[in-house]
N, C-alpha and C positions, 0 to 999 in steps of 0.2 A: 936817529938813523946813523949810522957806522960810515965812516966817510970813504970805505973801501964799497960798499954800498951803492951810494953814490954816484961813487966814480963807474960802476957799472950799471948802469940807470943811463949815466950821462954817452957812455960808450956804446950803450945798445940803441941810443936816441938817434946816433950820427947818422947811419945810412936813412933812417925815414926822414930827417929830417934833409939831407941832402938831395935824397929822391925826389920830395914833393917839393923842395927849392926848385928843382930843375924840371918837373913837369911843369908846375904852374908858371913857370916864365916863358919854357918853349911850347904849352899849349894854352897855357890860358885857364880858363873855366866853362866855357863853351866848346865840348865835348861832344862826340855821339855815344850812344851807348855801347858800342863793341870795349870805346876806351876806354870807360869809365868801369866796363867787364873788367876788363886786362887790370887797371889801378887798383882795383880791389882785391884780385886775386893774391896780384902781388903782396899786397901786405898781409893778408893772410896766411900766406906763405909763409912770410916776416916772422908775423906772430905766433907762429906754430914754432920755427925754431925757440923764438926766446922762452916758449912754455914746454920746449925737450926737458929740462933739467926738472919741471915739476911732476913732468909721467913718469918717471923713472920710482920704482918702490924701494926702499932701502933695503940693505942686505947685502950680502958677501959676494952675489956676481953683480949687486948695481953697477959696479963701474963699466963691466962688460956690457951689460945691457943699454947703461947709459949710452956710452959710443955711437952701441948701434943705432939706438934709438934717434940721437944727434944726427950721426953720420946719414942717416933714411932723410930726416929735415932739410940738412941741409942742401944735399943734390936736390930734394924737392924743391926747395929756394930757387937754387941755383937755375935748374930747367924752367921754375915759372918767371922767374928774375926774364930770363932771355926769350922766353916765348915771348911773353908781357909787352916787353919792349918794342920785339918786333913787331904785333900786332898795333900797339899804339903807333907804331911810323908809319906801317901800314895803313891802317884807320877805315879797313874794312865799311862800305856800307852797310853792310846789312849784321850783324851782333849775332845770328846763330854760332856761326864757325868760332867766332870768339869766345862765346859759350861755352860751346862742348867738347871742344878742343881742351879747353884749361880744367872745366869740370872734370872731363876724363880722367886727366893728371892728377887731379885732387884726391879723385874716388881711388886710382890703383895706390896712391899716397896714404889714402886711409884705412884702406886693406891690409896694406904691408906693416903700418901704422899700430894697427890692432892685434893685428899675429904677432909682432914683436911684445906688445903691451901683458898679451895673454900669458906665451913664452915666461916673459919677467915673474909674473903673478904668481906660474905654476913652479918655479925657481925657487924664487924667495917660500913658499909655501911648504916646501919639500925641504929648504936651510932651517925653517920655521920647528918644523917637526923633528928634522935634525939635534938641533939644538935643547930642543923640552927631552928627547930620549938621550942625551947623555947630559943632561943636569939629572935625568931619574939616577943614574949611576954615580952621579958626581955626588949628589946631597945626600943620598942614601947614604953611600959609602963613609964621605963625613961624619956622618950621624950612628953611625955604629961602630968605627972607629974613636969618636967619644966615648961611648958606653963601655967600649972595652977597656979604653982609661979608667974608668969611674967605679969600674966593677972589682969589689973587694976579694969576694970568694975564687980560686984558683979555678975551680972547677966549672962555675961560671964565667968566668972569663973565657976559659977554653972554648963553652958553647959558641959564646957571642962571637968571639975571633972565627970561627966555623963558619958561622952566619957573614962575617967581612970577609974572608976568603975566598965564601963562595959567590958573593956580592959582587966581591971588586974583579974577579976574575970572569964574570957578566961581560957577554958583548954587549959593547956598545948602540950597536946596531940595533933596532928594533920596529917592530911595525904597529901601523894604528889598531889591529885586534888586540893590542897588546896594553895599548893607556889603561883600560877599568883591573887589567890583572897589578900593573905596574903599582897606579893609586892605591889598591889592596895595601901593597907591600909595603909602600909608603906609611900609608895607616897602623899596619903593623908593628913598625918599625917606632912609630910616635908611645905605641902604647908598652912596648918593652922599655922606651926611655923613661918610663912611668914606673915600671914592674922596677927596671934600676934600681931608683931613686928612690922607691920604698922597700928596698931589698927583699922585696917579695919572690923569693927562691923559686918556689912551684911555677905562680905565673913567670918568671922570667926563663923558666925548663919548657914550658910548653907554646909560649910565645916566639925561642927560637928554632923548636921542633918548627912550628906552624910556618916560619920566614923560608925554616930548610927550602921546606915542602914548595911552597908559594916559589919561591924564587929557582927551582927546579923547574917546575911549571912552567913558570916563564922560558928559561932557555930551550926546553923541550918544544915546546909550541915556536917559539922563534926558529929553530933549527926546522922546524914540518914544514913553516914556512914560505925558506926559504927556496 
């Protein structure tokens, strides 16, 4: 284990460990139950902040989401932290109020909790999709920018270059009825690297006809769209 690790292990240890230093000495172990409500909440509480950082889904606004997600914890902390307390000085006889008083806090805690979580989910999701629609343009493009390297015949070359021009000059943008035509093109694209490589003239004339066509398609349907 990583001694920077550790050191936060041992950092997040401090307030439980001082908290129940100082309950068990100014109350003992002989409790009612309203207290021993409140002493649990509170660490629950506790343990919700220190498990913010694992709700959080990776991705380009995690940090934002983190925050928030944190930021939502910790007030909750902080508000059960001070009810808590008061209610143990208090020491209530009777444990409903202590109940559903904190309950309450917890439930609008885990509502807000969850819409933020969901929020994140559909974020990262929508980065997610992002990211595969211009790798379609990123790799493609690579990959037919080779072929135009590799291609001897002038006049094949010219096609292919055709075929990257109108590749690279593809919006990037793209939507999900769009991945089975996208993967086509990809396909496509794998088998002209083949027509290349065994300089087969015909199919490498009718495979960049076909890409025309195909990646036309595409931005047509992308543009109705949008």
């Amino acid at each position: 284990m990583k001694k920077v690790n550790v050191l936060w292990m041992i950092l997040n240890s401090i307030f439980l460990i001082a908290f129940n230093v100082f309950f068990f000495t100014l109350r003992g172990m002989d409790n009612k139950t309203s207290v021993w409500i409140s002493y649990s909440f509170i660490h629950f509480a506790y343990v919700m902040l220190l498990l913010t950082p694992c709700l959080t889904r990776k991705g380009k606004s995690s940090a934002v989401f983190g925050f928030s997600i944190y930021y939502i914890s910790a007030i909750y902390f902080l508000i059960e932290l001070v009810i808590g307390i008061i209610l143990i000085l208090i020491d209530p006889n009777k444990h409903t109020f202590s109940l559903l008083s904190q309950l309450t806090i917890a439930f609008f805690y885990c509502i807000i909790l969850v819409s933020l979580l969901i929020a994140n989910e559909r974020t990262a999701d929508s980065e997610e999709k992002r990211k595969s629609h211009i790798n379609y343009i990123k790799l493609s493009s690579e990959k037919i920018k080779g072929l135009v390297e590799n291609a001897k015949d002038k006049d094949i070359k010219k096609r292919i270059e055709k075929v990257y021009d109108l590749l690279y000059s593809s919006p990037v943008k793209s939507q999900n009825e769009l991945i089975e035509l996208e993967a086509r093109i990809l396909a496509s694209i794998d088998e002209l690297e083949g027509y290349v490589m065994t300089t087969n003239t015909e199919k490498i004339i009718t495979s960049c006809d076909y890409l025309i066509s195909k990646i036309n398609e595409r931005n047509r349907t992308l543009k109705s769209l949008q």
